[in-house]
C-alpha positions as CSV (number, residue, x, y, z in Angstrom):
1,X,46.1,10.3,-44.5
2,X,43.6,8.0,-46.3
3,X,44.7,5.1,-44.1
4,X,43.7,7.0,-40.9
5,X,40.3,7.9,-42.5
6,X,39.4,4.0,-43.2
7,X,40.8,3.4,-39.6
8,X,38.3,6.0,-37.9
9,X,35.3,4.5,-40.2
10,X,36.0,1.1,-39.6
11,X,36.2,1.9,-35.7
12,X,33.1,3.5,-35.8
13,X,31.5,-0.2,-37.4
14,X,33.1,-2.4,-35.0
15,X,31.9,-2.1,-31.3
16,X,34.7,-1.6,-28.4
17,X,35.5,-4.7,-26.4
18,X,35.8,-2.4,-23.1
19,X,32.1,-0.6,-23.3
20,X,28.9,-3.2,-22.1
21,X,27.0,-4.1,-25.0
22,X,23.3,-3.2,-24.9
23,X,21.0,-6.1,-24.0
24,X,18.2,-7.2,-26.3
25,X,15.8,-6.8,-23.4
26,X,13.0,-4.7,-25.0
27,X,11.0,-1.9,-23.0
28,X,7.9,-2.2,-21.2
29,X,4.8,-1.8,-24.0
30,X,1.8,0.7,-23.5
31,X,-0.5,-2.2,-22.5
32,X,2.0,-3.8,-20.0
33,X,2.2,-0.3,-18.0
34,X,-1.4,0.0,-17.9
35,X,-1.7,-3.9,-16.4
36,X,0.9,-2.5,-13.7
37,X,-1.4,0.5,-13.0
38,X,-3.8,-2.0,-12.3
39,X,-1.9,-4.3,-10.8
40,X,-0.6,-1.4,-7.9
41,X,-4.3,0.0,-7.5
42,X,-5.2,-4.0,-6.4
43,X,-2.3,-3.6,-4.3
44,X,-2.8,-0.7,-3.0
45,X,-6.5,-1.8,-2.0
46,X,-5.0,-4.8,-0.3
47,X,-3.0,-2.7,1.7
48,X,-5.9,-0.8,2.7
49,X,-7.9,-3.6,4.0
50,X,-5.0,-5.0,5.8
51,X,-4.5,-1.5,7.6
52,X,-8.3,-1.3,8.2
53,X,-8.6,-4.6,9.5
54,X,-5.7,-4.3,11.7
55,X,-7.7,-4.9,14.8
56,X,-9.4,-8.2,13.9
57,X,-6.2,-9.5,11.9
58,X,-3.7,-9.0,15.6
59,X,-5.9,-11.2,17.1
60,X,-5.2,-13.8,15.3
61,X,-2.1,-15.8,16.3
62,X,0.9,-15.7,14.3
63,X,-0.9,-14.1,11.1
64,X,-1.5,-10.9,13.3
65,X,2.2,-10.2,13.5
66,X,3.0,-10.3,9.9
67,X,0.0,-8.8,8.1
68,X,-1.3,-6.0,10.6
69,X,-0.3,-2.8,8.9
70,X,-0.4,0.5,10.6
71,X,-3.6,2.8,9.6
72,X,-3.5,5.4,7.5
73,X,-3.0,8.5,10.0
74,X,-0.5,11.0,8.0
75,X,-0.3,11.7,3.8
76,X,2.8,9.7,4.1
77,X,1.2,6.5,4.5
78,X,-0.9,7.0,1.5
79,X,2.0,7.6,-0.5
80,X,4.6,4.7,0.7
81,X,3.1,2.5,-0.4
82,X,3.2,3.9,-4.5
83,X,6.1,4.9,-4.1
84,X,7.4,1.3,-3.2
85,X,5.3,-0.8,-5.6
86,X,7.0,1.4,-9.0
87,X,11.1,2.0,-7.6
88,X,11.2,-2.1,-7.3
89,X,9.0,-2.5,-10.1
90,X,11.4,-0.6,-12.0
91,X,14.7,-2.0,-10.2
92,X,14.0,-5.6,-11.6
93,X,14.6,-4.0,-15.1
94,X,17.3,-2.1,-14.0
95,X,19.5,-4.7,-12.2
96,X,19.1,-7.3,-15.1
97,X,19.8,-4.7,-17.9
98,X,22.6,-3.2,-15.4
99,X,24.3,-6.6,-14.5
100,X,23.7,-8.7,-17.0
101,X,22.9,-11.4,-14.7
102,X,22.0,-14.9,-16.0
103,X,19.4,-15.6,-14.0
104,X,16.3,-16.6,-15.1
105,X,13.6,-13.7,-14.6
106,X,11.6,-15.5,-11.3
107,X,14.9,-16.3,-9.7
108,X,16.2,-12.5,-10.2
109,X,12.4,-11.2,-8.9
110,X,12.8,-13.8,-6.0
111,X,16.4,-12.5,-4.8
112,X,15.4,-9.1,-5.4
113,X,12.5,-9.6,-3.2
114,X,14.6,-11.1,-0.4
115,X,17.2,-8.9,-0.5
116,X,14.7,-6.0,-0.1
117,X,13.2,-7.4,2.4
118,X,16.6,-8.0,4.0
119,X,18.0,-4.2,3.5
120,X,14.4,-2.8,4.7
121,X,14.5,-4.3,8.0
122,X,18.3,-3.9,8.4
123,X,17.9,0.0,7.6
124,X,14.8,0.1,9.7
125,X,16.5,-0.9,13.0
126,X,19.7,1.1,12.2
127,X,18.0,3.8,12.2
128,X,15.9,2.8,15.2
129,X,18.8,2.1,17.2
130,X,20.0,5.9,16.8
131,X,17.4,7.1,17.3
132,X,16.8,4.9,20.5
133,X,20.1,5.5,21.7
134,X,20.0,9.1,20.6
135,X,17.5,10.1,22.7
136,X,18.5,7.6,25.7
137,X,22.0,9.5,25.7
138,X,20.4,12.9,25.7
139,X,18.4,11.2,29.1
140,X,22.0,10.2,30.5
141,X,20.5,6.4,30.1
142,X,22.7,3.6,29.4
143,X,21.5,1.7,26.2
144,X,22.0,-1.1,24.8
145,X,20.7,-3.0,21.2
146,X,18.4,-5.5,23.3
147,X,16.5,-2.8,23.8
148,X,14.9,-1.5,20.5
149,X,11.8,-3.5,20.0
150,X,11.4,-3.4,16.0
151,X,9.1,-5.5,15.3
152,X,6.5,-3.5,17.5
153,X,8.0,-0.1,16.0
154,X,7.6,-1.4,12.4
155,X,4.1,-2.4,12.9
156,X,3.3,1.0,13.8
157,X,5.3,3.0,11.1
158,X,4.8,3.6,7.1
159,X,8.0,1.8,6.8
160,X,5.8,-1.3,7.1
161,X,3.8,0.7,4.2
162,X,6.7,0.7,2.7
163,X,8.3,-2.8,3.0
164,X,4.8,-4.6,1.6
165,X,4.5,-1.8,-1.3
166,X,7.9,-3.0,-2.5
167,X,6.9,-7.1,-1.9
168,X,4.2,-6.2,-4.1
169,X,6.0,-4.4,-7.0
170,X,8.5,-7.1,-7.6
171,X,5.1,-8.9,-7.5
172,X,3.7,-6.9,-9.9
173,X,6.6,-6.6,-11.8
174,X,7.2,-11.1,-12.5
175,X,3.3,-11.2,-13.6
176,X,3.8,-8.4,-15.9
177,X,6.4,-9.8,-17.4
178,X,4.3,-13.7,-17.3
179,X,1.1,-11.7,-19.5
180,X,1.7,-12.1,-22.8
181,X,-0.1,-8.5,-24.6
């Protein structure tokens, strides 16, 4: 009896080699959060001007098709954006601490970012292809994937909102982590 007692104490002492150890990475102080507050509101006001200008930024030539963001016409666009900038903000912290990568922090933002990016547009034009091709076979019309013109579509959605909200949370996120307070 005594020798199972010392067993289950010493267990307790000695971690399991089956169970992820807990990483050293500490959490986010007070004064950090509020720099990311700030950080998201400049952001947020870039997005702003880049919706508001909209006109004046398409006619410029290859510029105009990257930055010219939809203006603000529904709640939802004033809340993609937000939403975007704090779920990758927080995802950096959960995909090192989650997979234990060993990667230095600007190389996990930067392949974070990309595939982002990458899973944004690839989710956008799934869903824009059935919805495309939805409605064409409700219209008996033969359709094909040539047809879905995404890039105009995103320009003119809050998933654009969306997409730059995110770019600027991992953003936000690698010159958090650069301040030292």
């Amino acid at each position: 009896m005594g020798e199972k007692e010392e067993q289950n104490s010493n267990s307790g002492k000695e971690p399991s080699s089956g169970k992820k150890q807990a990483s050293n990475i500490k959490p986010l102080s007070t004064n950090k959060l509020i720099v990311a507050g700030v950080i998201c509101v400049m952001a947020y006001v870039v997005i702003m001007f880049l919706g508001v200008a909209r006109a004046q930024l398409s006619e410029i030539p290859l510029i105009g098709d990257f930055l010219t963001l939809p203006g603000f016409e529904s709640p939802m666009f004033l809340v993609m954006p937000f939403f975007a900038f704090f779920a990758l903000f927080f995802l950096i912290d959960w995909v090192r601490n989650g997979f234990e990568l060993k990667l230095s922090f600007g190389m996990l933002c930067l392949i974070v970012l990309v595939i982002f990016v990458l899973l944004s547009l690839a989710a956008y034009y799934v869903a824009l292809y059935w919805y495309i091709s939805n409605f064409a076979l409700l219209q008996g019309i033969e359709m094909n994937p040539d047809q879905v013109d995404l890039w105009g579509k995103l320009t003119n959605s809050a998933f654009m909102l969306f997409i730059w909200g995110g770019m600027f949370g991992v953003l936000g996120r690698y010159l958090v982590e650069k301040i030292n307070l």
